[in-house]
NUPAKOL-639325 format. One record per residue (C-alpha): residue in one letter; z, x, y. Coordinates in Angstrom, 3 decimals. Each point is the difference from the previous one (the first is absolute). Layout:
residues N
NODE; A; Z; X; Y
...
This chain:
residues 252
NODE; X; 0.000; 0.000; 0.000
NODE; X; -0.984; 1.389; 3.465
NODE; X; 2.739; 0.749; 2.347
NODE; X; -1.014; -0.947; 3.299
NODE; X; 2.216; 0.025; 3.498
NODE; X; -0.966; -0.798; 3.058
NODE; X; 1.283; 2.308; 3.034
NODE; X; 0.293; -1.154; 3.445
NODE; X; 0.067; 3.036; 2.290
NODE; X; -2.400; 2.006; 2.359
NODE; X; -2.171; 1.805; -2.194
NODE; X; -0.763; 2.755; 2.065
NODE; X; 3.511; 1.315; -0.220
NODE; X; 1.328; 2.543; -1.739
NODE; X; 2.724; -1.798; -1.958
NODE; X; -1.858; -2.969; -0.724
NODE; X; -2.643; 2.581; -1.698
NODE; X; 2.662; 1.148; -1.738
NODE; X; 1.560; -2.574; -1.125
NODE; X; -3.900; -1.060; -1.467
NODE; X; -0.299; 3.393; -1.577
NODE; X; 3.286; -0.250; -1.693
NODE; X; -0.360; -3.842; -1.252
NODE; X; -3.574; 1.290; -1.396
NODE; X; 1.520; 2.883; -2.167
NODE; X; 2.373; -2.800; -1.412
NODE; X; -2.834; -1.673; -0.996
NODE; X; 0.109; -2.684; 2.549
NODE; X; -3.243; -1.420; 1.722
NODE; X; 1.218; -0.432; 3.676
NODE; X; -1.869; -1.878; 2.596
NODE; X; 0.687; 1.025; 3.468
NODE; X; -0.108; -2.648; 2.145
NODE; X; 0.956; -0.076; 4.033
NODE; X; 2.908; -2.104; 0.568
NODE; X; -1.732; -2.805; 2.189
NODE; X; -1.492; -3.529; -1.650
NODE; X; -3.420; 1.190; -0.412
NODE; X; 0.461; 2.774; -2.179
NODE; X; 2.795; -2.303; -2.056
NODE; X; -2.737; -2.361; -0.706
NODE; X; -2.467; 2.443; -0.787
NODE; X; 1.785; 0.485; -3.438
NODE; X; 1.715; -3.317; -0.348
NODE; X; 0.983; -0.836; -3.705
NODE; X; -0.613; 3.498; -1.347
NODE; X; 3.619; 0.698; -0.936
NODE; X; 3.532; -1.294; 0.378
NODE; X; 1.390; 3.731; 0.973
NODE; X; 0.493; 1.135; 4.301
NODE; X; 1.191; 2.839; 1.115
NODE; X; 0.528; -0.008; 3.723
NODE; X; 0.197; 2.905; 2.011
NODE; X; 1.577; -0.812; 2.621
NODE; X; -0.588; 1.855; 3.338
NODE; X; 2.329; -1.280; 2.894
NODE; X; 0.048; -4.102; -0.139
NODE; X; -2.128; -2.026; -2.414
NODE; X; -2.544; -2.375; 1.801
NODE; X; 1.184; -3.789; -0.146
NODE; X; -3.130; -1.028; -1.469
NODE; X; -0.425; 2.366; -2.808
NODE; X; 4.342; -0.875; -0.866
NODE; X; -1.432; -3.798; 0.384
NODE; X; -2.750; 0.763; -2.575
NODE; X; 1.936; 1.488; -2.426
NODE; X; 2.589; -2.759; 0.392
NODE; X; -2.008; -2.558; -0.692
NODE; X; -2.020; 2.066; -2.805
NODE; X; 2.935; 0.966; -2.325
NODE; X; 1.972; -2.938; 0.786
NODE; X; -0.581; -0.718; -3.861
NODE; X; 2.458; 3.035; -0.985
NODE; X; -2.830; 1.266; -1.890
NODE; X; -0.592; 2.867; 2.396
NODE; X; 1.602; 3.346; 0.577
NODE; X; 0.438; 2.022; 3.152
NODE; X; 1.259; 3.182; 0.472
NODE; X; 1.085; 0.622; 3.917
NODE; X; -0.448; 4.076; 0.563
NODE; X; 1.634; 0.913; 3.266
NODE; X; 3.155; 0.423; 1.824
NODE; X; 3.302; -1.887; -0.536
NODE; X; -0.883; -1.855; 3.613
NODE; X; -3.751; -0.433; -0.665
NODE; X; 0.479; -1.517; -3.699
NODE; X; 3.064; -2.074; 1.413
NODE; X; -2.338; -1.779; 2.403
NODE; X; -2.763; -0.259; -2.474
NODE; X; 2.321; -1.996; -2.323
NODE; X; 1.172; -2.137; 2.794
NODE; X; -3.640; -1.243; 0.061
NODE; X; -0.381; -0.748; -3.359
NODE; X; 2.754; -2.289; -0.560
NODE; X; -1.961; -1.942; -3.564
NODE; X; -0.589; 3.280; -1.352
NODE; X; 1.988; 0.543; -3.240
NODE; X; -1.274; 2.854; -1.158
NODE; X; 0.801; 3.181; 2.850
NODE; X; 0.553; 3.463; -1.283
NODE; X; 1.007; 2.580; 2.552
NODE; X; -0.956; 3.579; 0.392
NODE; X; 0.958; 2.407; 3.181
NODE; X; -1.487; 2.419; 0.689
NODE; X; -0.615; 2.939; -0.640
NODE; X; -1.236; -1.604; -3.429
NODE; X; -0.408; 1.315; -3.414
NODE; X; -3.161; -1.455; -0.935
NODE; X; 0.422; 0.591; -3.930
NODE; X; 2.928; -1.857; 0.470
NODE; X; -1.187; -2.772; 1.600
NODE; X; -3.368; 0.154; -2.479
NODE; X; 2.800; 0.011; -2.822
NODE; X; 1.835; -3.422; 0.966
NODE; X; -3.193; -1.660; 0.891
NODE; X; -1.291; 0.635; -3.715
NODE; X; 3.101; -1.504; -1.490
NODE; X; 0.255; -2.998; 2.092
NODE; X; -3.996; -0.547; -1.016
NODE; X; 1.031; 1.019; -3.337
NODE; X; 2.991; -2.924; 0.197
NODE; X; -2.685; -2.528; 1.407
NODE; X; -2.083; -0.181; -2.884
NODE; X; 2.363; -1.791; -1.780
NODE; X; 0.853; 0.098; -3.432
NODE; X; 2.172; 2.371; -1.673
NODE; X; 0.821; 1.506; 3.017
NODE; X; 1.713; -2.679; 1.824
NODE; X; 2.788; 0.187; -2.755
NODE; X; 0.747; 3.509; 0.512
NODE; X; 3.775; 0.245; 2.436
NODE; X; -1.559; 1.146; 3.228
NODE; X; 2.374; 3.066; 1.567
NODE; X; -0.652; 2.051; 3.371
NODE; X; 0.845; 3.539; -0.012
NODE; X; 1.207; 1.523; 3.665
NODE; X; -0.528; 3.557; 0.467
NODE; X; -1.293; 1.916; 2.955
NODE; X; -1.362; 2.815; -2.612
NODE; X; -3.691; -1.586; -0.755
NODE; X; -0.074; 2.392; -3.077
NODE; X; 2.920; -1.294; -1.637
NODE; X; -0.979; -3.597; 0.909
NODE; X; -3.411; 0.520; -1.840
NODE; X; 1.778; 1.978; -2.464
NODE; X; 2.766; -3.038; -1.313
NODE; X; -2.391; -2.387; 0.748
NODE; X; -1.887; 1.476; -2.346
NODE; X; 2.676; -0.022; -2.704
NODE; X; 0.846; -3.739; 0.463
NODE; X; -3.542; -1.456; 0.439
NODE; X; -1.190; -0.701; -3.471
NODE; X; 2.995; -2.552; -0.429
NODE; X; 1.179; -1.080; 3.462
NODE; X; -1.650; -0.960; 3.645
NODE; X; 0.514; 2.837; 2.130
NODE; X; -0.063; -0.410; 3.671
NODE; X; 0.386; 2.873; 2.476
NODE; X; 1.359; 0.822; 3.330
NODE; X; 0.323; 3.506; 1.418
NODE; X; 3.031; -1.163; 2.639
NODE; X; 3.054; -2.424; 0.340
NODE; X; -2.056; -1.995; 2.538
NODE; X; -2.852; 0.067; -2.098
NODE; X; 1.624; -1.398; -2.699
NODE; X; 2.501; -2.910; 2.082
NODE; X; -3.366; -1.225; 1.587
NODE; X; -1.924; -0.254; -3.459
NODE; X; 3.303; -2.105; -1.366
NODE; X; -0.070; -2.479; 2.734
NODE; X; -3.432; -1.109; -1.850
NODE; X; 0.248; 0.961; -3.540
NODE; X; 2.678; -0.327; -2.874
NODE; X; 0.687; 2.572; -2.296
NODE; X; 2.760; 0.466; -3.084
NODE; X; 0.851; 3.531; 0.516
NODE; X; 0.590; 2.090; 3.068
NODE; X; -0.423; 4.065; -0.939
NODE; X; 1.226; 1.351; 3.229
NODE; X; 0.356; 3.704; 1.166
NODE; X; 3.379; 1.019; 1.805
NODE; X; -1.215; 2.878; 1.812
NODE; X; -2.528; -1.478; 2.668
NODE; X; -0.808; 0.950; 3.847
NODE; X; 0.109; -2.949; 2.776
NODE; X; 1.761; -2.369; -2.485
NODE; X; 2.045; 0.987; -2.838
NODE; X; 0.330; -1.234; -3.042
NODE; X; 3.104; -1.422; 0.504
NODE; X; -0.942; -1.478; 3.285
NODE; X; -2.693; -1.918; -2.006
NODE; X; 2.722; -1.016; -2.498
NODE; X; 1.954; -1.542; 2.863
NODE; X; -2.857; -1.553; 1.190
NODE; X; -1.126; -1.485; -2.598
NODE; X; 3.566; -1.852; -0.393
NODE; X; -0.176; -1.194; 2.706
NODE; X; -2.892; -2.943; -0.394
NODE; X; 0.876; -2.707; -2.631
NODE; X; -3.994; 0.869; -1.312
NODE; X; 0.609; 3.180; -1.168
NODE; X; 3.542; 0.823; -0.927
NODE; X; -0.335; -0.781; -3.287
NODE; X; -2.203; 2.293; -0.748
NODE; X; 1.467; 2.708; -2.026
NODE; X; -0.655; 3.680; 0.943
NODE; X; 0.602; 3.137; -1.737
NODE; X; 0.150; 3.030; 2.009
NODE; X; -1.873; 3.138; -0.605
NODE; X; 1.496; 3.529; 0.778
NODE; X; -0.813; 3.388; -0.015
NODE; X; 3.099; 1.081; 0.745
NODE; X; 2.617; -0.009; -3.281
NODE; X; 3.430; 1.454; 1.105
NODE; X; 3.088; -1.728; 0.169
NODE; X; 0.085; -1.314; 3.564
NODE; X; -3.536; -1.066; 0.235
NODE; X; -0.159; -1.839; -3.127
NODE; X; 3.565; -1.504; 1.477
NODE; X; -1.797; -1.060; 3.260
NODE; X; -2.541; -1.848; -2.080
NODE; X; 2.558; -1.491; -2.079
NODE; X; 1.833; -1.746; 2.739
NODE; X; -2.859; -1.647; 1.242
NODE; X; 0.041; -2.407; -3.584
NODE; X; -3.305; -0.116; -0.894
NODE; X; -0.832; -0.957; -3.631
NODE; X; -0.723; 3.611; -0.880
NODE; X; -1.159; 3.595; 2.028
NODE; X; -1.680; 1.994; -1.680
NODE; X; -1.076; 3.815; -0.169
NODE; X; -4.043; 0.990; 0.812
NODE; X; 0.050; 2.517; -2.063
NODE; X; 0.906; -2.230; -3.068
NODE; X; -2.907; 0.271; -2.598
NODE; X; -2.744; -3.069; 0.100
NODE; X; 1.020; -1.563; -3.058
NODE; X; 3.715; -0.271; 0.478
NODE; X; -0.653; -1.553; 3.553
NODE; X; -2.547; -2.412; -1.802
NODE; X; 2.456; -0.534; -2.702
NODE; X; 2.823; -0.708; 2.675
NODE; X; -2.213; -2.794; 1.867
NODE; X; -0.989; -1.511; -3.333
NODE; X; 3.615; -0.609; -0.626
NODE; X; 1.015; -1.462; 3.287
NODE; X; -2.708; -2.709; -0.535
NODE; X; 1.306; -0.794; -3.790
NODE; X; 3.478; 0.013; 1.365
NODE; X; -0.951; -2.751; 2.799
NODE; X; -1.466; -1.650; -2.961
NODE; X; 2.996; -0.542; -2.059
């Protein structure tokens, strides 16, 4: 199945062309379109996927058009900008269910990487049964690393910040929260706090991954509560074996 996205940006910049040249070598076709109405029509109906590259504030028509568009919930759109730029851009789409965040500077493997499993989740099947879990690390090496790992038998979702990962939750469920401690901007624990304190996601459980293994740090995780934290440099099939449990155990 061709993997198509559409990307609203300037072409002639340099990001945007890199941005195209790193979707490509994930083996994504990617349309380039200028964010106005006429080049959004231009390739109307040729794929539920956006990304929006947001330079300073969206145009009111092009938010309207999208509104309207992927009012369904059948469409995805992933905002790549600033914290201010993606804010207002999600003010203006108010229908949208579907919003993925990325700030920049962005990792575009990473983004490539969650945009194949959420196509991989829409095809339906087998796939929708899987337990969906977001992993939280600034690192994009480990992320593609564990996600690696856990893919075969769960959902993975990524987000390479705290931020990242609190705006993706305020559209999307998941069973299982994989968060790193150690994080610039917003910690790992500040994302723990945060996420207890919205009714939507505090039930989520969340195990925290370290790199650090003495005493006090592992303390400073443990006092935090979550359901587990857990070491990086634990071998793949013990952390595999580790998830697979929690699941039975929620089963029982």
């Amino acid at each position: 199945m061709e993997k198509i996205v559409i990307l609203l940006g300037d072409a002639g910049k340099f990001m945007v062309r890199g941005m195209v040249k790193g979707l490509e070598a994930q083996g994504f076709t990617t349309l380039v379109v200028y964010p106005d109405l006429e080049g959004l029509r231009t390739f109307e109906n040729k794929t539920n996927y956006y990304i929006y590259y947001l330079e300073g504030d969206p145009p009111g028509e092009v938010l309207d058009y999208l509104n309207s568009e992927t009012g369904a919930g059948l469409f995805h759109i992933f905002l790549v900008g600033s914290v201010e730029e993606m804010d207002k851009a999600r003010e203006g789409l108010p229908d949208i269910k579907n919003i993925h965040r990325y700030e920049r500077p962005i990792n575009v493997k990473v983004l490539a990487s969650e945009i194949d499993s959420i196509m991989s989740g829409d095809k339906g099947g087998s796939e929708n049964a899987k337990k969906k879990i977001l992993l939280v690390d600034d690192d994009g090496v480990m992320l593609r690393t564990i996600k690696g790992w856990l893919k075969d038998d769960h959902e993975v979702f990524i987000a390479n910040s705290g931020s990242n990962a609190l705006g993706f939750l305020e559209n999307n469920r998941v069973d299982l929260i994989l968060l790193d401690y150690m994080m610039p901007e917003m910690s790992g624990p500040d994302v723990y706090m945060k996420l207890h304190e919205k009714p939507e996601t505090a039930d989520i459980p969340v195990m925290f991954l370290t790199a650090r293994s003495d005493k006090n740090s592992v303390m400073k995780v443990a006092e935090l509560r979550p359901v587990k934290y857990l070491l990086k440099t634990m071998e793949p099939d013990e952390l595999k074996a580790i998830i697979a449990d929690f699941f039975a155990a929620r089963l029982e």
